[in-house]
PDB file with one MODEL, atoms N, CA, C and O in Angstrom:
MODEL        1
ATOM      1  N   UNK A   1       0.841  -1.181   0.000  1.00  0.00           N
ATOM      2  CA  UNK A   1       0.000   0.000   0.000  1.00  0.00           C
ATOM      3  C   UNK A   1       0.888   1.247   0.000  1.00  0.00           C
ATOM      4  O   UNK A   1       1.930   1.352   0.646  1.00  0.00           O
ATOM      5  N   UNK A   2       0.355   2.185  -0.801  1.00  0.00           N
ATOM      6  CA  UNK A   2       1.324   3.380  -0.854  1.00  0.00           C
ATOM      7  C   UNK A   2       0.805   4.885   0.228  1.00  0.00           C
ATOM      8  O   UNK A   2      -0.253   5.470  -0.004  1.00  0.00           O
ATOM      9  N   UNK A   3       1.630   5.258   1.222  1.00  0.00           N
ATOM     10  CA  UNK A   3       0.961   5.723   1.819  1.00  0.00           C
ATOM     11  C   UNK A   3       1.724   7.257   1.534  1.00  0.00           C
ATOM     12  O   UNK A   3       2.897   7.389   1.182  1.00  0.00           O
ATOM     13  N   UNK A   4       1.069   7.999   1.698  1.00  0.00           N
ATOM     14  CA  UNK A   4       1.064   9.709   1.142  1.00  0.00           C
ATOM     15  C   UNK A   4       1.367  10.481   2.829  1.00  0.00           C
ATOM     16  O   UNK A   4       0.525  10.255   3.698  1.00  0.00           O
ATOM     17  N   UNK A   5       2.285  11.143   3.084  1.00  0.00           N
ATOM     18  CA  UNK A   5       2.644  12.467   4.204  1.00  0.00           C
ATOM     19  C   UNK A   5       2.143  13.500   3.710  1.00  0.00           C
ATOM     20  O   UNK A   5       2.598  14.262   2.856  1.00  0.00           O
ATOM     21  N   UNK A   6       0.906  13.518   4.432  1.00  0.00           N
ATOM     22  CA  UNK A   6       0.120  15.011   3.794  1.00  0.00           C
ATOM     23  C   UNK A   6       0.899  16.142   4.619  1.00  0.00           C
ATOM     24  O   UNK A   6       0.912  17.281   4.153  1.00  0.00           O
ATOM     25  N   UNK A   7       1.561  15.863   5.853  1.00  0.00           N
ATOM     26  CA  UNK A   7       2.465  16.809   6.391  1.00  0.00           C
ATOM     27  C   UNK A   7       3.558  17.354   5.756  1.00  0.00           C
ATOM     28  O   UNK A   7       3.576  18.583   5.690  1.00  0.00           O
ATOM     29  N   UNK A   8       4.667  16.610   5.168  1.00  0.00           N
ATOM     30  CA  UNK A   8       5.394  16.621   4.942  1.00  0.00           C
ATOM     31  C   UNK A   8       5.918  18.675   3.975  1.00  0.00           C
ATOM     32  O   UNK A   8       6.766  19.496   4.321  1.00  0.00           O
ATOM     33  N   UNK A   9       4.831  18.704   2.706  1.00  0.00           N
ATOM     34  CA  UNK A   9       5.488  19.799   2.471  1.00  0.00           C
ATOM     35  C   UNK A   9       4.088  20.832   2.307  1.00  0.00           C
ATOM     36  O   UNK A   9       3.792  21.604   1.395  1.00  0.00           O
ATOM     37  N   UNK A  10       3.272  20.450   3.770  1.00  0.00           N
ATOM     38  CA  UNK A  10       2.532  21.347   3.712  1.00  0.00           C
ATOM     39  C   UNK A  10       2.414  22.783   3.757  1.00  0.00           C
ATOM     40  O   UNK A  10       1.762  23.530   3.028  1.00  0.00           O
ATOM     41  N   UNK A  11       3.369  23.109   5.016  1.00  0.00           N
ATOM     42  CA  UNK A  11       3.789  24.607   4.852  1.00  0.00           C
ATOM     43  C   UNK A  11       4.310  25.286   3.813  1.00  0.00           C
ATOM     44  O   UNK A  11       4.283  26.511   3.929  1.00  0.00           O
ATOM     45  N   UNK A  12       4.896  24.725   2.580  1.00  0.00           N
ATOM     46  CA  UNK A  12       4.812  25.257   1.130  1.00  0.00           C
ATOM     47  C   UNK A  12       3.808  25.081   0.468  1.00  0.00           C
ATOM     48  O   UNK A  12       4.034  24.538  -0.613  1.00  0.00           O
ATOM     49  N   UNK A  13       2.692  25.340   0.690  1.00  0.00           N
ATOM     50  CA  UNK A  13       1.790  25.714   0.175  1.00  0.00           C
ATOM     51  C   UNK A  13       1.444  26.771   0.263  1.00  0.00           C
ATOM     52  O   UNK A  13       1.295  27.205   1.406  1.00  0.00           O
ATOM     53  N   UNK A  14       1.214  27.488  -0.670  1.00  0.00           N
ATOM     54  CA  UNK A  14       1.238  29.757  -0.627  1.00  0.00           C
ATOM     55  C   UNK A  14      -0.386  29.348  -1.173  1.00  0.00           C
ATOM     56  O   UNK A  14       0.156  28.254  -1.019  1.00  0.00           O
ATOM     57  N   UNK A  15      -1.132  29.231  -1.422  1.00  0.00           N
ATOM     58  CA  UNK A  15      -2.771  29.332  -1.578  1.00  0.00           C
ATOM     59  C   UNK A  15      -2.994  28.895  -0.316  1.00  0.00           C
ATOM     60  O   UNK A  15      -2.354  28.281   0.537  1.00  0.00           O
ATOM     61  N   UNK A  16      -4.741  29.674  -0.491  1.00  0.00           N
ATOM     62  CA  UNK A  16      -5.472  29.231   0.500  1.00  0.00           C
ATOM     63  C   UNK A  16      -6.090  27.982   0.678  1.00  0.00           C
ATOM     64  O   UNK A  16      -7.005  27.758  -0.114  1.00  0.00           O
ATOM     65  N   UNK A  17      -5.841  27.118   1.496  1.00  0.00           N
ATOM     66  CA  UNK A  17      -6.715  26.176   1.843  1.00  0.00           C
ATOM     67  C   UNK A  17      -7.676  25.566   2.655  1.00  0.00           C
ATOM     68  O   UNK A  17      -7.363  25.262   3.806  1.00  0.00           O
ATOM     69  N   UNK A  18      -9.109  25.279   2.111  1.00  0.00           N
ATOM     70  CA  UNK A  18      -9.977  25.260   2.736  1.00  0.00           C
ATOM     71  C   UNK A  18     -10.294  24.068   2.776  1.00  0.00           C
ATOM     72  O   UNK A  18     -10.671  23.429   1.793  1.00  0.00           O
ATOM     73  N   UNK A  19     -10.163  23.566   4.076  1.00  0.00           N
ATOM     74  CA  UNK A  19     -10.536  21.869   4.677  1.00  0.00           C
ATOM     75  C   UNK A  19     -11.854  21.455   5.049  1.00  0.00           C
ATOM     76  O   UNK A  19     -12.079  21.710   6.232  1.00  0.00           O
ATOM     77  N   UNK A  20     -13.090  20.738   4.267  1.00  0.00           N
ATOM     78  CA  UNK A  20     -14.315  20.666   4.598  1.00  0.00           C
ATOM     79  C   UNK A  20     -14.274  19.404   4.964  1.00  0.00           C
ATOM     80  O   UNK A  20     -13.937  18.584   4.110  1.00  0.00           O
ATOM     81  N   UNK A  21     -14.647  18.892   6.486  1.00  0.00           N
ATOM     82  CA  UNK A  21     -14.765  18.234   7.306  1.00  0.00           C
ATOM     83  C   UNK A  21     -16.211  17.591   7.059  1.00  0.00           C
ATOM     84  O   UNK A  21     -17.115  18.399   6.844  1.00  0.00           O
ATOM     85  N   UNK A  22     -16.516  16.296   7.065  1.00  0.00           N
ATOM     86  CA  UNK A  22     -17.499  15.755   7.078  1.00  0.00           C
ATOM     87  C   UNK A  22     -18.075  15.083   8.551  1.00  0.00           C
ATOM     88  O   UNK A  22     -17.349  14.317   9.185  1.00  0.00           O
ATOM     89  N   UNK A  23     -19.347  15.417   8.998  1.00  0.00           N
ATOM     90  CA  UNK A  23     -19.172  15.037  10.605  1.00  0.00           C
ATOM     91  C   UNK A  23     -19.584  13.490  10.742  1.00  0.00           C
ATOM     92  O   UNK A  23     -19.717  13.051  11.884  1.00  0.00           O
ATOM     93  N   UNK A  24     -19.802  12.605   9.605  1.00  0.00           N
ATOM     94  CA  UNK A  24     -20.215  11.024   9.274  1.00  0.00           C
ATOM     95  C   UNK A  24     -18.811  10.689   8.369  1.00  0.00           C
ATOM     96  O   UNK A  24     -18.911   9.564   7.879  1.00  0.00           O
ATOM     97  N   UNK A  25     -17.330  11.462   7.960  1.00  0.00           N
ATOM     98  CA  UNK A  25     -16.592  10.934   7.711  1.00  0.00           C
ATOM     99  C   UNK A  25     -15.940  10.140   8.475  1.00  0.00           C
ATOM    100  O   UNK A  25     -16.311   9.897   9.623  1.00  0.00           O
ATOM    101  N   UNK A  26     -14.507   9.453   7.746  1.00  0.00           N
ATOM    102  CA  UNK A  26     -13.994   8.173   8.244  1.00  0.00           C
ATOM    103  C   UNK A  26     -12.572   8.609   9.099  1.00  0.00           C
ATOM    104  O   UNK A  26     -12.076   7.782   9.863  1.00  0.00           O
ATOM    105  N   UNK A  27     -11.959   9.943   8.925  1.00  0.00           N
ATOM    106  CA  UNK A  27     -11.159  10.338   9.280  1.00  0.00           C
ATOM    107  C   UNK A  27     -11.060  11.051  10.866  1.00  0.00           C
ATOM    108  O   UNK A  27     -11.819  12.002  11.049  1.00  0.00           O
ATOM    109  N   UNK A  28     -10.324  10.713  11.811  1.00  0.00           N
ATOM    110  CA  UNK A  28     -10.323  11.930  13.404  1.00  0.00           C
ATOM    111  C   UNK A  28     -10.870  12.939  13.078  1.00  0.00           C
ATOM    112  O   UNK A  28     -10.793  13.132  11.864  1.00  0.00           O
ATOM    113  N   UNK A  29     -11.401  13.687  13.625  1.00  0.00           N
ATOM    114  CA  UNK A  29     -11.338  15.300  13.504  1.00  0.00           C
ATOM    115  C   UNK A  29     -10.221  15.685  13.585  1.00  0.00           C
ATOM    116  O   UNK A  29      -9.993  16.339  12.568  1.00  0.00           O
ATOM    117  N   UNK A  30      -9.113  15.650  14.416  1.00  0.00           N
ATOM    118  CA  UNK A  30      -8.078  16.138  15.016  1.00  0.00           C
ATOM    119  C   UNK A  30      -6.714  15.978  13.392  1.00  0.00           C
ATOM    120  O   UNK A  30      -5.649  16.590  13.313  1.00  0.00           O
ATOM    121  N   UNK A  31      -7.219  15.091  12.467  1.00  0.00           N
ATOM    122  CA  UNK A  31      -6.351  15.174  11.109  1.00  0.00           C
ATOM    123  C   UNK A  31      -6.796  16.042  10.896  1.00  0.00           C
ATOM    124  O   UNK A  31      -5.829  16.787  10.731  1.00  0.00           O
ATOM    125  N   UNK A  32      -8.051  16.872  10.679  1.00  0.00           N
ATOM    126  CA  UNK A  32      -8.029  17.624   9.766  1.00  0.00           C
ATOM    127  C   UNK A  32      -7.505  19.071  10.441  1.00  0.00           C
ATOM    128  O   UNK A  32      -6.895  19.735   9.603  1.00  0.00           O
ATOM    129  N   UNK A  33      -7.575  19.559  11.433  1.00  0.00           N
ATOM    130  CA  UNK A  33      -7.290  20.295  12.302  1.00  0.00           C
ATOM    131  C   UNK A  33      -5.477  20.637  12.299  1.00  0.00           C
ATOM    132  O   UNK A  33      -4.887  21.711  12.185  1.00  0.00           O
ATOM    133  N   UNK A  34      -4.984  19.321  12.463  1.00  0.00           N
ATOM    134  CA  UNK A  34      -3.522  19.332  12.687  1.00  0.00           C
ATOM    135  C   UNK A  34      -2.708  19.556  10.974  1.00  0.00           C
ATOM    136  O   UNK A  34      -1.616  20.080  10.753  1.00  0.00           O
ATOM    137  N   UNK A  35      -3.260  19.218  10.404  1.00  0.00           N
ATOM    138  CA  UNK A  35      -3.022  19.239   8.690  1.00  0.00           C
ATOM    139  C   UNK A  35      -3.446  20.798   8.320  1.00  0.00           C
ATOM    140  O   UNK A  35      -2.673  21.447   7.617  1.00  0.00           O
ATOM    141  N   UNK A  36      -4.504  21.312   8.729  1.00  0.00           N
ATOM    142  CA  UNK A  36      -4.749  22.775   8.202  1.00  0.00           C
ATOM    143  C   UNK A  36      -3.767  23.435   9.158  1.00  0.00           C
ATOM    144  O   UNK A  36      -3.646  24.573   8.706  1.00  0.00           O
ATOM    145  N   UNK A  37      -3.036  23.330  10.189  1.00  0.00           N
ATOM    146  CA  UNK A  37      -2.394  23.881  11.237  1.00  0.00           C
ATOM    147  C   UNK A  37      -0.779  24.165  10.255  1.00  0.00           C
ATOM    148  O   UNK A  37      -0.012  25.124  10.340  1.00  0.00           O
ATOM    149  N   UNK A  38      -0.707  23.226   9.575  1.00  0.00           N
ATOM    150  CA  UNK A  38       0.672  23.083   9.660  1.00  0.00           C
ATOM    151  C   UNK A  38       0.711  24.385   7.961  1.00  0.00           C
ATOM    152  O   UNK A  38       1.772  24.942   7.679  1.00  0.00           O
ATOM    153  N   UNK A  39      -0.645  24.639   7.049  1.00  0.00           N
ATOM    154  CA  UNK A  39      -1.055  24.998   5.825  1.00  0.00           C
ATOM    155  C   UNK A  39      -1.073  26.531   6.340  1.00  0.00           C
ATOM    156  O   UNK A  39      -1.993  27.011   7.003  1.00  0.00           O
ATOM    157  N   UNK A  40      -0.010  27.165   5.963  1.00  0.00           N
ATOM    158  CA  UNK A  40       0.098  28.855   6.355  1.00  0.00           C
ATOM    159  C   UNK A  40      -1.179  29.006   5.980  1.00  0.00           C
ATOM    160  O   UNK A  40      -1.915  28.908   6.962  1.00  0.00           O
ATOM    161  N   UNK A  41      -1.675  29.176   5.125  1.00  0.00           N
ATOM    162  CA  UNK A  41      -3.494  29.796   5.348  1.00  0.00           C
ATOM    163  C   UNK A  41      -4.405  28.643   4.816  1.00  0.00           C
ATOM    164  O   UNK A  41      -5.068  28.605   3.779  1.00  0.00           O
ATOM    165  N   UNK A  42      -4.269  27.775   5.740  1.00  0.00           N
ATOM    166  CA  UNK A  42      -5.054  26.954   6.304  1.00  0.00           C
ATOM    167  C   UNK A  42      -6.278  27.047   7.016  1.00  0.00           C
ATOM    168  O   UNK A  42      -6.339  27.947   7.854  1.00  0.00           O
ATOM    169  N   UNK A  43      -7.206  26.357   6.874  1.00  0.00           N
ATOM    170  CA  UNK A  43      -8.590  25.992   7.593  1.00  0.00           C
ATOM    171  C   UNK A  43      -9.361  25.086   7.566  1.00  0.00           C
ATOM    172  O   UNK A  43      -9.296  24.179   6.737  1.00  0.00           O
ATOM    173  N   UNK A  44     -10.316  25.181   8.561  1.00  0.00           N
ATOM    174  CA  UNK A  44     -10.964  23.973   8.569  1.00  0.00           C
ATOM    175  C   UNK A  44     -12.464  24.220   9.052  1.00  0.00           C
ATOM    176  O   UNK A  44     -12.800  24.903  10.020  1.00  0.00           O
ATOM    177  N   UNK A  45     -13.294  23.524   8.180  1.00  0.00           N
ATOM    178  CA  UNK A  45     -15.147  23.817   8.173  1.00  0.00           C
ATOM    179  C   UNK A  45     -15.404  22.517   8.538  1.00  0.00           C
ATOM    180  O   UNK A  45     -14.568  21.614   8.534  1.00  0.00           O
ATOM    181  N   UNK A  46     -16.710  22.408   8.897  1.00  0.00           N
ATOM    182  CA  UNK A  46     -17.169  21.118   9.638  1.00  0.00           C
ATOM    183  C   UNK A  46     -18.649  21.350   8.969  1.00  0.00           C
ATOM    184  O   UNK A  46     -19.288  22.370   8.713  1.00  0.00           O
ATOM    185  N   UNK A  47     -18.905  19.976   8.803  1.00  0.00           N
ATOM    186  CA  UNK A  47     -20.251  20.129   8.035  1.00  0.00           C
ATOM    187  C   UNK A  47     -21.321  19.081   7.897  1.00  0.00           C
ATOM    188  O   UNK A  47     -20.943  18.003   7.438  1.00  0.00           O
ATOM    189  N   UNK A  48     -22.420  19.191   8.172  1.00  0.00           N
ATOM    190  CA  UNK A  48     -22.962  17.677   8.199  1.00  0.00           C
ATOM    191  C   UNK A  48     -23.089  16.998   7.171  1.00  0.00           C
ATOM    192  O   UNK A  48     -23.620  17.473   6.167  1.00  0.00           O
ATOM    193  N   UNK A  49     -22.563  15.594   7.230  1.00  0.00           N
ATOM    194  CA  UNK A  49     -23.022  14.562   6.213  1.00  0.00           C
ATOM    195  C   UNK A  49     -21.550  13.373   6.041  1.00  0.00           C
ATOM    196  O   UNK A  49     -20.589  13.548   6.790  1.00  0.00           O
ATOM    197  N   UNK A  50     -21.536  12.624   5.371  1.00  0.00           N
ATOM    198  CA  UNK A  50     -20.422  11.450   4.771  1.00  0.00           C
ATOM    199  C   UNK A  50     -19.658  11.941   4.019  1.00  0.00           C
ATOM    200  O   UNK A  50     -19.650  13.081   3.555  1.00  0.00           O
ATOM    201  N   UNK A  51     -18.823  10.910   3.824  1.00  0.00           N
ATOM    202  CA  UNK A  51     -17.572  10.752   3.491  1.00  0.00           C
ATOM    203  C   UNK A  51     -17.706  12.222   1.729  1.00  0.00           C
ATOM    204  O   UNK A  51     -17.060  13.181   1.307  1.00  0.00           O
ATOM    205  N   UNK A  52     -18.666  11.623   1.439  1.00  0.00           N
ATOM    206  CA  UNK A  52     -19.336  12.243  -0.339  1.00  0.00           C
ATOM    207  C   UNK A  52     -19.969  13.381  -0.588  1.00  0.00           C
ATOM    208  O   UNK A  52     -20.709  13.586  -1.550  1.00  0.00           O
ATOM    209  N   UNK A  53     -19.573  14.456   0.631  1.00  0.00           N
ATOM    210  CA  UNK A  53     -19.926  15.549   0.680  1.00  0.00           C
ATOM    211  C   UNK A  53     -20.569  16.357  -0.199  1.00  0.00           C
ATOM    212  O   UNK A  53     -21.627  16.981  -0.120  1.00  0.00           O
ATOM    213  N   UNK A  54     -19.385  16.190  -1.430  1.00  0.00           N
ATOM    214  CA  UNK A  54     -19.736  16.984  -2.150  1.00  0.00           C
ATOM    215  C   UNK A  54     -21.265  16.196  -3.107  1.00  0.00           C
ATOM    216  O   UNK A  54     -22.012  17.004  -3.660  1.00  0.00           O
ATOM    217  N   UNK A  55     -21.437  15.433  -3.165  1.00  0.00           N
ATOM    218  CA  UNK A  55     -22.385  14.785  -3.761  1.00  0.00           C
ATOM    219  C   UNK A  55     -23.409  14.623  -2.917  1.00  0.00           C
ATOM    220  O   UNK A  55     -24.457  14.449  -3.538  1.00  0.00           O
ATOM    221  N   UNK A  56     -23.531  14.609  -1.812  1.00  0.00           N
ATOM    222  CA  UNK A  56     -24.237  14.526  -0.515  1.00  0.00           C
ATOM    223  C   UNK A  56     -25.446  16.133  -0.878  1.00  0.00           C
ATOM    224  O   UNK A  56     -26.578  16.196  -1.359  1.00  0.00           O
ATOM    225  N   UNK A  57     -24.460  17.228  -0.349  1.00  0.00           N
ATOM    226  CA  UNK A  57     -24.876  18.307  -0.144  1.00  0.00           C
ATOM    227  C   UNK A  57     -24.433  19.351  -1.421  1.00  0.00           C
ATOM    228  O   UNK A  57     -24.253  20.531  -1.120  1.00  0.00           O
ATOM    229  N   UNK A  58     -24.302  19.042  -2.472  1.00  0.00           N
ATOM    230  CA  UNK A  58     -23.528  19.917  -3.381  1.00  0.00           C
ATOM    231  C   UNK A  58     -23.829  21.392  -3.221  1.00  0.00           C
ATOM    232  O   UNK A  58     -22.874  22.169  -3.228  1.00  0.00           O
ATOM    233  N   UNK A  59     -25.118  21.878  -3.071  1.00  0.00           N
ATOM    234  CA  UNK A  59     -25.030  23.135  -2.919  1.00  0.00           C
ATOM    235  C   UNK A  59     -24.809  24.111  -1.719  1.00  0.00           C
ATOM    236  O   UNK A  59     -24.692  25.323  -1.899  1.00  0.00           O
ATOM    237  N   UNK A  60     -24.763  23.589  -0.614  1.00  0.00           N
ATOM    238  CA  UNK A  60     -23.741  23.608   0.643  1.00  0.00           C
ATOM    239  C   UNK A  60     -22.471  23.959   0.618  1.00  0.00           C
ATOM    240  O   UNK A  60     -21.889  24.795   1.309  1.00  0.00           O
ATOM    241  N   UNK A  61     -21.993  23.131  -0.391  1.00  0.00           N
ATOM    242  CA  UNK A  61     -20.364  22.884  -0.401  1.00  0.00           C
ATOM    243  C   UNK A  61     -20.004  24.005  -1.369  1.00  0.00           C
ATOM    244  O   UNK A  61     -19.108  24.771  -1.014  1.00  0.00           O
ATOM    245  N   UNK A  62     -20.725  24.236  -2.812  1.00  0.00           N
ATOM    246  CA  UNK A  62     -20.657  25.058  -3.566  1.00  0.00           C
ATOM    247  C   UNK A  62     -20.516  26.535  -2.601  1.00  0.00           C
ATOM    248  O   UNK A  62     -19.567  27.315  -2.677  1.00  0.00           O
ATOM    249  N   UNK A  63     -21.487  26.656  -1.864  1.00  0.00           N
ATOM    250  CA  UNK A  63     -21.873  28.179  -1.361  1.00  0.00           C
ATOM    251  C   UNK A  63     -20.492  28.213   0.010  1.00  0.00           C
ATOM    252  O   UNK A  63     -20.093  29.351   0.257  1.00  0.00           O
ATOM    253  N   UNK A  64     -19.978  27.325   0.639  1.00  0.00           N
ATOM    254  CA  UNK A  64     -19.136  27.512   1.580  1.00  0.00           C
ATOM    255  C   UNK A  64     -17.884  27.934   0.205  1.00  0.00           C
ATOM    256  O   UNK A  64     -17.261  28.990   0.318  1.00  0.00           O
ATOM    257  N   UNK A  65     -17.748  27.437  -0.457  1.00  0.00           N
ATOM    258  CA  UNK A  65     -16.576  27.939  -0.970  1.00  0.00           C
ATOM    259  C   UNK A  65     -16.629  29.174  -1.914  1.00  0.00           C
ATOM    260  O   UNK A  65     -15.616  29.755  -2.301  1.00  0.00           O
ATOM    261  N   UNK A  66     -17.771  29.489  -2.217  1.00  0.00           N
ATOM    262  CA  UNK A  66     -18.236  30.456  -3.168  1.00  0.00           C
ATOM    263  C   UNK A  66     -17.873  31.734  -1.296  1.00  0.00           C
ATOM    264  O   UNK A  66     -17.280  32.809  -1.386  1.00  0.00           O
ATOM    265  N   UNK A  67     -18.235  31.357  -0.369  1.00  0.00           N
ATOM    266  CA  UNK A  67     -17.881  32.826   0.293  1.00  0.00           C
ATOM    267  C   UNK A  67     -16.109  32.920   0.435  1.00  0.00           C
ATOM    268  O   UNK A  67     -15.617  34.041   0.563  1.00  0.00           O
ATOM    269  N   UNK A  68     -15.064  31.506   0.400  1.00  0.00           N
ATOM    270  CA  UNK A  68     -14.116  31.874   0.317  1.00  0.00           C
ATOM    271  C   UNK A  68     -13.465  32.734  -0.785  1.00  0.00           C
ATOM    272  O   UNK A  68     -12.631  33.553  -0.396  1.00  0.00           O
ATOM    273  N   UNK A  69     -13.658  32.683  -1.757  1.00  0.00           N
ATOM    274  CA  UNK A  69     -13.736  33.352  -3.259  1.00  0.00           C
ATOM    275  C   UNK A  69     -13.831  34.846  -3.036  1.00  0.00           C
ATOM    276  O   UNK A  69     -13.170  35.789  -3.470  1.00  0.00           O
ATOM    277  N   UNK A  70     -14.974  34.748  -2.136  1.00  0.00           N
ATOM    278  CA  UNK A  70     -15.518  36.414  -1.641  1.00  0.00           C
ATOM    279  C   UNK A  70     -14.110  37.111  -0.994  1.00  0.00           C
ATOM    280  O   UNK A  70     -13.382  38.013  -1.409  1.00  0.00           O
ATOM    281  N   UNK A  71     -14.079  36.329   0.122  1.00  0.00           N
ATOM    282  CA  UNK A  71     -13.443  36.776   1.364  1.00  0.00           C
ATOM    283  C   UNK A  71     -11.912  36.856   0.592  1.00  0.00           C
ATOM    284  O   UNK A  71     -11.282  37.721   1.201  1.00  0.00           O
ATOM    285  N   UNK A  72     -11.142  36.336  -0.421  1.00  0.00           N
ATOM    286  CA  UNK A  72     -10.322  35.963  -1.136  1.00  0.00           C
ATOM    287  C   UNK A  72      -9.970  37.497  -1.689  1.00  0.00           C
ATOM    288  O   UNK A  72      -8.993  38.242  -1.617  1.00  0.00           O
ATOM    289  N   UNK A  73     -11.117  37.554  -2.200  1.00  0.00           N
ATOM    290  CA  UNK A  73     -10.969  38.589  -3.123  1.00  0.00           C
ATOM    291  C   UNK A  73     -11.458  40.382  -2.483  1.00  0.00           C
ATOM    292  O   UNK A  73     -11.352  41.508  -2.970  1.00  0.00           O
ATOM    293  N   UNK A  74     -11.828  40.010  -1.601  1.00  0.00           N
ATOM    294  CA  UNK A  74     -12.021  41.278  -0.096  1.00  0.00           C
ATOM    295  C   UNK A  74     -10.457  41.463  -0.049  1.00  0.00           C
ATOM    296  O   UNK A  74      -9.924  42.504  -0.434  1.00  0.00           O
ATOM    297  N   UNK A  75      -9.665  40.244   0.513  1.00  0.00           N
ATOM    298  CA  UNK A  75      -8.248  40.252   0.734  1.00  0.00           C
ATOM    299  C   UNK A  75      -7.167  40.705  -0.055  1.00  0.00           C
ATOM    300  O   UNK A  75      -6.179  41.342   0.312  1.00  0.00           O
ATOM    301  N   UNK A  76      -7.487  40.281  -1.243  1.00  0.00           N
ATOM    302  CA  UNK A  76      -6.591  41.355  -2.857  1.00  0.00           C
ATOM    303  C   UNK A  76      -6.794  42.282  -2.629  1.00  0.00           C
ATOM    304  O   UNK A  76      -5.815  42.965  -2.327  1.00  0.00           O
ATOM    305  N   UNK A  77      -8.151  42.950  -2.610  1.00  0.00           N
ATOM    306  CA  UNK A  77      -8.709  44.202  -3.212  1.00  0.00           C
ATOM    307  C   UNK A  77      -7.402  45.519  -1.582  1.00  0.00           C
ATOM    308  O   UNK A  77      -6.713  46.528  -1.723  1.00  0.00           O
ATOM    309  N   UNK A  78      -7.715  44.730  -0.466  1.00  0.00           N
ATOM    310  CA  UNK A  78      -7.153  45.114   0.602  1.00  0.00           C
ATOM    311  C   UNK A  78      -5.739  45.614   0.761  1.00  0.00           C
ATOM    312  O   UNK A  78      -5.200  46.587   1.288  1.00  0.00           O
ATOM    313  N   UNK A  79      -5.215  44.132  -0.173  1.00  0.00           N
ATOM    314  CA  UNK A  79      -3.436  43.593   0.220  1.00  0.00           C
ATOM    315  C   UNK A  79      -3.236  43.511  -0.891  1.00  0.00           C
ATOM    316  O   UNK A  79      -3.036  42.328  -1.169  1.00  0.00           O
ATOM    317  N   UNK A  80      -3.134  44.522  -2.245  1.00  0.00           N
ATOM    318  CA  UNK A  80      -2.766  43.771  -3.485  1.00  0.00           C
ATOM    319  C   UNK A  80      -1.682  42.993  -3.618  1.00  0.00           C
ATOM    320  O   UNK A  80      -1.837  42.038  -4.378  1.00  0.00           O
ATOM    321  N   UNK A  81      -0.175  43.160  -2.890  1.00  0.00           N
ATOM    322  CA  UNK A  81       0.811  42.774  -2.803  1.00  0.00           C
ATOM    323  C   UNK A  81       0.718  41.365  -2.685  1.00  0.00           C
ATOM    324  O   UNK A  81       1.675  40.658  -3.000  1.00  0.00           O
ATOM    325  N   UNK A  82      -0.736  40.713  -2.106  1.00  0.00           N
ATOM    326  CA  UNK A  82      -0.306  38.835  -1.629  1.00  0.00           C
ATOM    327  C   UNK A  82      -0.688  38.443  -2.951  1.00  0.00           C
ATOM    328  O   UNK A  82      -0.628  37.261  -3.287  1.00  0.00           O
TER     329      UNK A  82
ENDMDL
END
C-alpha cells in the first residue's frame, strides 16, 4: 500500500486552503485540524453529512466555498501585494 505524508510539504503551500470536514466521515477530527495547522493559510469547516460531501450536499459545499472566493478577493482588493 502506498501511503502519502500530507504533512510533509505542507507549509509550502502559498494558496489558501480550505478543509471541509465531514461530521459522518472516516477520518479523526483532530487530522483535519492538525493538517490545516501546519497549511500557512489553512482551515478547517465542519459540516454535516459522509464521506461524499460533495455529492451529498452539493449546494452547501458550492456556497461555503463560493464565500471563500468572496473573502479571497475582499483580501486582494485590501493587500494587493499577496
Amino acid at each position: 500500500m502506498l501511503a502519502i505524508d500530507l504533512y510533509a510539504r505542507a507549509a509550502d503551500i502559498d494558496v489558501p486552503v480550505h478543509i471541509v470536514r465531514a461530521t459522518e466521515g472516516r477520518f479523526p477530527p483532530g487530522l483535519y485540524e492538525a493538517l490545516a495547522a501546519k497549511i500557512p493559510r489553512g482551515r478547517v469547516s465542519t459540516m454535516a453529512g459522509g464521506h461524499l460531501l460533495p455529492m451529498e450536499v452539493p449546494e452547501a459545499v458550492a456556497e461555503l466555498l463560493l464565500q471563500d472566493q468572496e473573502i479571497s478577493a475582499t483580501t486582494r482588493r485590501a493587500d494587493p501585494g499577496r
